[in-house]
C-alpha positions in Angstrom: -23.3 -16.9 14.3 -22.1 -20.0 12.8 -19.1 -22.1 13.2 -15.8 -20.1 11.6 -14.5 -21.1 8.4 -11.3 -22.8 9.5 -9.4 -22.6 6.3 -9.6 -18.3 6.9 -9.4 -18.2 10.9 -6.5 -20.6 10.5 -5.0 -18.2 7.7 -4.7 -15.6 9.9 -4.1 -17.1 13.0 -0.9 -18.1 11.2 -0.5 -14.3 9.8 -0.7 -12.9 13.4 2.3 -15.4 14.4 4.5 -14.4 11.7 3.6 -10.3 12.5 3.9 -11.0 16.3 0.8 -9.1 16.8 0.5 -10.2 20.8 -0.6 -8.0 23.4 -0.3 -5.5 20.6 -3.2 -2.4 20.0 -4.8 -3.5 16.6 -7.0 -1.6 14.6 -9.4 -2.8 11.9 -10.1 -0.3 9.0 -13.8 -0.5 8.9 -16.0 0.2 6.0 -18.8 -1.8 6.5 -18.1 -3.1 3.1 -18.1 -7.3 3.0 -14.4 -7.2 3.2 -13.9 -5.6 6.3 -16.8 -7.0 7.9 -15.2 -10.3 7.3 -12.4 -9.1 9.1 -13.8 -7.5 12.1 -14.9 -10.4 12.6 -11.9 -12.9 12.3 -10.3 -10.7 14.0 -12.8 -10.2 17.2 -12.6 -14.0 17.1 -9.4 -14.4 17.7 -7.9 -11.6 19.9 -8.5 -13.1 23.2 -5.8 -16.0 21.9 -3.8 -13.2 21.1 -4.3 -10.9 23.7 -4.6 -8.2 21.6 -6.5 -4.2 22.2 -8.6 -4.2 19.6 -10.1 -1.3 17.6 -11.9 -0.1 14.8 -11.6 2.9 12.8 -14.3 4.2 10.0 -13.1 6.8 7.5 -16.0 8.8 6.7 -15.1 10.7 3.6 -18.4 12.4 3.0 -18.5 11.7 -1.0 -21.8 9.5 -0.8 -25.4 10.4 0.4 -25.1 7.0 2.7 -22.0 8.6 4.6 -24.0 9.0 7.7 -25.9 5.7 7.7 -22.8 4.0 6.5 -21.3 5.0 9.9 -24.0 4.6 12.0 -23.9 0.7 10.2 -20.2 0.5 12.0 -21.1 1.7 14.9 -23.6 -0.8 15.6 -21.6 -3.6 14.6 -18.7 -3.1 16.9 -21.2 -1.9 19.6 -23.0 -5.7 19.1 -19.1 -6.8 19.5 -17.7 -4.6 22.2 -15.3 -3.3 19.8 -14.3 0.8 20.8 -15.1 2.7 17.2 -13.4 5.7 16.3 -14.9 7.7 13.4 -12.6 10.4 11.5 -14.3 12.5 8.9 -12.3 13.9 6.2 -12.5 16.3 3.5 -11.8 15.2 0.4 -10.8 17.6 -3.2 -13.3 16.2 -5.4 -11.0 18.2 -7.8 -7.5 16.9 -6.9 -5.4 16.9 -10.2 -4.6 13.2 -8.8 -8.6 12.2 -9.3 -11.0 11.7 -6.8 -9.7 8.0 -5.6 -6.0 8.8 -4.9 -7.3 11.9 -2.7 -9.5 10.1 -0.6 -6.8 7.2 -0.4 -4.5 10.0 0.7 -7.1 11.5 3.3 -8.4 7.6 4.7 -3.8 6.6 5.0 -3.0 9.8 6.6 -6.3 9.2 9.1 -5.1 6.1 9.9 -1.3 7.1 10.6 -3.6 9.5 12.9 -4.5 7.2 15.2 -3.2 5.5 18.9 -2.3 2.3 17.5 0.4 -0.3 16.9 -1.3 -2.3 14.0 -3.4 -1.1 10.9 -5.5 -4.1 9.4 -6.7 -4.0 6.3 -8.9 -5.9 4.6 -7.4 -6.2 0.7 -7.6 -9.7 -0.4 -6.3 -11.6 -3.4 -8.7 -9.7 -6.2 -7.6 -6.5 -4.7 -3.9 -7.6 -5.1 -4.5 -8.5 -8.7 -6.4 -5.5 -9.9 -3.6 -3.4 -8.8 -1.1 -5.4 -10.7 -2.9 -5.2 -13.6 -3.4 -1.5 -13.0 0.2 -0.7 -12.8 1.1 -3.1 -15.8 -1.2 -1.0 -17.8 -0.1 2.2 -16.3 3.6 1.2 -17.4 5.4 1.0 -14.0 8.7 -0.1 -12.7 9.3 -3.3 -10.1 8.2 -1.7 -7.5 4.6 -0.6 -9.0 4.3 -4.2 -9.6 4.8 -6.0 -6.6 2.0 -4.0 -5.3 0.7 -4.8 -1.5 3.1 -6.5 0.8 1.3 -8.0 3.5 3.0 -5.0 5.7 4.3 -2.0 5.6 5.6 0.7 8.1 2.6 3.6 7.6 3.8 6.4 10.3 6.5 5.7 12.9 5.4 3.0 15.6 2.3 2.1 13.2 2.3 -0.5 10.8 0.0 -1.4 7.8 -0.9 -5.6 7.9 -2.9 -7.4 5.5 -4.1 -10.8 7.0 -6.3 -11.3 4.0 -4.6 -11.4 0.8 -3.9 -15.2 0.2 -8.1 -15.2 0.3 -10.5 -14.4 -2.8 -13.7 -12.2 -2.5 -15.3 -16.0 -3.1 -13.3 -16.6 0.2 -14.8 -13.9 1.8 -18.3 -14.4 0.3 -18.3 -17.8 1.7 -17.3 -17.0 5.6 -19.7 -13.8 6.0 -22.5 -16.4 4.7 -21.6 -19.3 7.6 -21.3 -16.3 10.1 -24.3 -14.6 8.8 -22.7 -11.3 9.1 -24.7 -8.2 7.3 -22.7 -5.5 5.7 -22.6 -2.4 3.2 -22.8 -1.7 -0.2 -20.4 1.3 -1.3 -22.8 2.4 -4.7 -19.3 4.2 -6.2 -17.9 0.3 -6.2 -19.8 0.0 -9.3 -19.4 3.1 -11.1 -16.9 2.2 -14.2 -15.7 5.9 -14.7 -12.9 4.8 -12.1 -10.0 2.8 -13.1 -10.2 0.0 -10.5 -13.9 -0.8 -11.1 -13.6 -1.0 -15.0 -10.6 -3.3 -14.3 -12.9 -5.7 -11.6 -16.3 -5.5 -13.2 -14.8 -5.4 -17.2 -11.8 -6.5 -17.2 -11.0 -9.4 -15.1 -14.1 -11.2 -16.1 -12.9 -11.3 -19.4 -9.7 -12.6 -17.9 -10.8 -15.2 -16.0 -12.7 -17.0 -18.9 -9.3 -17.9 -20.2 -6.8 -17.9 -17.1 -8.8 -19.0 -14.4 -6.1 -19.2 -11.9 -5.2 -15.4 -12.8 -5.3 -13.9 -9.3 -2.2 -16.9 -8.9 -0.1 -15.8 -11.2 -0.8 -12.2 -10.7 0.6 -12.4 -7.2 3.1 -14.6 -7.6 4.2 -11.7 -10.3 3.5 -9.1 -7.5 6.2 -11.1 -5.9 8.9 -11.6 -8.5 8.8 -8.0 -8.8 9.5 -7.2 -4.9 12.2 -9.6 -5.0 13.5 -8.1 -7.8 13.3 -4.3 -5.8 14.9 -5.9 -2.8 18.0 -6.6 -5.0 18.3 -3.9 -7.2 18.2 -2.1 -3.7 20.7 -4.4 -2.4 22.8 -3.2 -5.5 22.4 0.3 -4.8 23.9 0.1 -1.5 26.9 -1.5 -2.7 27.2 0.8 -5.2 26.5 4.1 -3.7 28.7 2.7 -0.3 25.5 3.9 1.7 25.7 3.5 5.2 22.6 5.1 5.8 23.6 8.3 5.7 26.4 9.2 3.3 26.4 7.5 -0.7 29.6 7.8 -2.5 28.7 9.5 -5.6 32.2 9.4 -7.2 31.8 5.4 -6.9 28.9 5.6 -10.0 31.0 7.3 -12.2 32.7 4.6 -14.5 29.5 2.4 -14.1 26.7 1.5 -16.7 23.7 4.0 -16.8 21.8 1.8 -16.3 23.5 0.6 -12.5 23.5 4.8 -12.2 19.9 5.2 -13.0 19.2 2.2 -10.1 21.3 4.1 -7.6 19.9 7.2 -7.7 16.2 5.6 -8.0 17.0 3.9 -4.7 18.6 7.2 -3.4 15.8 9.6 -3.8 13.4 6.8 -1.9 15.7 6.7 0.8 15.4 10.6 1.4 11.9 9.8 1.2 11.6 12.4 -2.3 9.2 11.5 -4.9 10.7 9.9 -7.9 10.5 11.3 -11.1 10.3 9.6 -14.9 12.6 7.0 -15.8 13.5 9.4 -18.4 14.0 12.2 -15.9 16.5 9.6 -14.2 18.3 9.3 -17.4 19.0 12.7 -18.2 20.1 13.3 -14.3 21.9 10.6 -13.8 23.6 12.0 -16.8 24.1 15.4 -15.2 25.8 14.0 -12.0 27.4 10.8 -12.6 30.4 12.4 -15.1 33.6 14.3 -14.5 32.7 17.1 -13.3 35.0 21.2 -14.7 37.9 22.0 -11.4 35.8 23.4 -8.5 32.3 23.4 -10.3 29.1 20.7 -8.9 27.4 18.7 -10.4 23.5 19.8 -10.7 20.1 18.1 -11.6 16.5 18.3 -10.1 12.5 19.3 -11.1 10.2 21.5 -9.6 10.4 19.7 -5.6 13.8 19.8 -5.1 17.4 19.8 -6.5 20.1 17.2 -6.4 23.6 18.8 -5.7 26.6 16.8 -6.2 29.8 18.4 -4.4 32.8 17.1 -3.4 31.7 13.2 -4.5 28.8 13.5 -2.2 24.7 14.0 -3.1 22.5 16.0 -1.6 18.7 17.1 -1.7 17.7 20.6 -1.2 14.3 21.1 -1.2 12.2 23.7 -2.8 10.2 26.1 -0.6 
């Protein structure tokens, strides 16, 4: 293979510095796709300077007719790098109320938390990271929709999610897998515009481009206006609620703005790990909870998961069985 791209090896040479990968047991999501063949490769490159244990892991979900030979395709690349494989097939609900994508997103994260590893790499790069800011613009979410992939995350406890790749473009990519002449997969479902994310990369963004060139840019730097934004609104919750990681002061909301109400709780449910209804469900509970409440009576709200009990100027979440 040819001589490495420098401006991408160097890229995430720096990223494995700044994630203290060393002597660590990393893991490359493998698809076969261009993307993660690109980083299979960057990263078989560079684990000796890093000392690293490294892996691969192939999700095979079952939804194509090339499953099999899709996997067979991985094996032989890590075999031709002496790179351990593991394959994990899934099942995925082809009639999940969530659609066909989000299940077998599910079923490929949860596989991954799965596995005997410290590090998850993936291989999203920059026109990943701004088709899902555009998707969840157009889908009307909140800050922390918007500042979409962070280049980690924590994904099961003692495994973490990285992203080495995301400062690169799929032009990026293109470019290093033809100096290194690497071969690699073509996923057939990638083109089909019934799903969201393909309309949005093969209609959308074209149309884009022609009059923002630089829009993958200014999507991410968006992406990270917004996470800045969650980081303080969180901040503000904290002070707030008085949480000290256990215990929020619910009596401490009630003379404030709705809006500072609506934050806290937001930031509450996430840090009991509940899933977080409609802004206008937060309204009305906030409502509910945050007010003077008869002599000896609680305060009440919730949906169909659970219930939020406010009693003696404390919350708590009771789950439904």
């Amino acid at each position: 293979m040819g001589t490495p791209p420098p401006k991408l090896v160097d890229g995430v040479d720096a990223f494995f510095a700044r994630h203290a990968v060393r002597g660590k047991r990393v893991a490359v999501a493998l698809s076969g796709g261009l993307d993660s063949m690109v980083l299979l490769e960057v990263a078989h490159r560079l684990k000796a300077a890093w000392t690293i244990e490294l892996g691969a892991i192939h999700v095979h979900h079952g939804l194509s007719v090339n499953a099999d030979a899709w996997a067979d395709f991985c094996t032989k690349q890590c075999a031709a790098r002496g790179v351990p494989l593991a394959i994990t097939r899934v099942a995925v609900d082809r009639s999940a109320v969530v659609g066909i994508e989000a299940a077998a997103r599910e079923q490929r994260y949860a596989a991954l938390a799965a596995s005997a590893n410290d590090l998850i790499l993936l291989a999203q790069h920059s026109d990943d990271q701004a088709e899902t800011v555009l998707h969840q613009l157009l889908r009307g979410t909140g800050p922390s929709g918007l500042s979409a992939m962070g280049e980690s995350r924590q994904l099961a406890p003692g495994i973490s999610l990285l992203r080495p790749l995301l400062e690169f473009s799929r032009i990026d990519l293109e470019g290093c897998a033809d100096a290194w002449g690497l071969e690699w997969i073509h996923d057939e479902s990638n083109d089909d515009t019934r799903y969201t994310r393909n309309f949005i990369r093969h209609r959308l963004l074209p149309v884009i481009e022609e009059r923002f060139p630089h829009y993958r840019e200014s999507l991410a730097r968006g992406a990270r206006h917004a996470a800045e934004t969650v980081e303080l609104t969180e901040a503000l919750a904290m002070i707030d609620l008085a949480w000290n990681g256990t215990e929020a002061r619910a009596d401490r909301l009630d003379d404030l703005p709705l809006l500072r109400q609506v934050n806290a709780l937001y930031h509450w449910l996430r840090w009991q790990a509940a899933a977080t209804p409609s802004r206008e469900q937060l309204d009305e509970w906030a409502r509910q909870l945050f007010r003077e409440a008869p002599a000896g009576k609680a305060h009440q709200a919730g949906g169909h998961d659970y219930i939020i009990r406010r009693s003696r100027n404390s919350l708590q979440l009771i789950k439904k069985s």
